[in-house]
N, C-alpha and C positions, 0 to 999 in steps of 0.2 A: 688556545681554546676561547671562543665567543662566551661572551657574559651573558647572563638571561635576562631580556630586558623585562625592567618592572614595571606594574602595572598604574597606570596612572590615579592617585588619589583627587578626587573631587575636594575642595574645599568651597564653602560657601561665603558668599560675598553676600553681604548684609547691610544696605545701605539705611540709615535710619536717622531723623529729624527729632537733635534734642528739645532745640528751642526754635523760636521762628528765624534764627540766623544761623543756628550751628547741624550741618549737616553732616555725619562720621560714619565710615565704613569698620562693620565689625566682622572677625573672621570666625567668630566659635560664640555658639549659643550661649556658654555659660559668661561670657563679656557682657552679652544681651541683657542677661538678666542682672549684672551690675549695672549698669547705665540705667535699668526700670526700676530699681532700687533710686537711683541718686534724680530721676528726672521719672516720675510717672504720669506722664502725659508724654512720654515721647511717643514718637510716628514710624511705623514701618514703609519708607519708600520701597523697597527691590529687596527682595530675596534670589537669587543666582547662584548655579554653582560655576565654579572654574577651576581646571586643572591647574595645578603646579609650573609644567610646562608655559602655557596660557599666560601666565602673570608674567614670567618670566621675559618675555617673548615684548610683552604690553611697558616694558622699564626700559627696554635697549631703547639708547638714544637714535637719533637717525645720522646716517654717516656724513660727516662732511665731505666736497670735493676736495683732493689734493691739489695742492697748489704747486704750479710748476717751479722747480730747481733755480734758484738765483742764480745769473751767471757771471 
């Protein structure tokens, strides 16, 4: 019997500038609001969602060619 496929959860990507060198990606509002506790002048660059899948997808490496058989 087939599984029922589930539906994809959004997570958001939160890209945000602590200082003028350190730029950090957060994934849950309540991280947000540590980081504007410990640096309040931080900067919101991107706000984005992306699925699970998405991310997944964006970490595979790229394949190398195989290399032919020593003979």
């Amino acid at each position: 019997m087939a599984r029922k496929k589930r539906e994809k959860e959004l997570k958001p990507n939160i890209t945000v500038r602590l200082d003028r060198r350190t730029i950090i990606t957060v994934r849950d509002h309540s991280k947000l609001e540590f980081w504007k506790e410990k640096y309040p002048g931080l900067e919101i660059l991107e706000e984005s969602y992306e699925s699970e899948d998405d991310s997944e997808k964006e970490t595979e490496k790229p394949k190398k060619p195989k290399k032919p058989p020593v003979k």
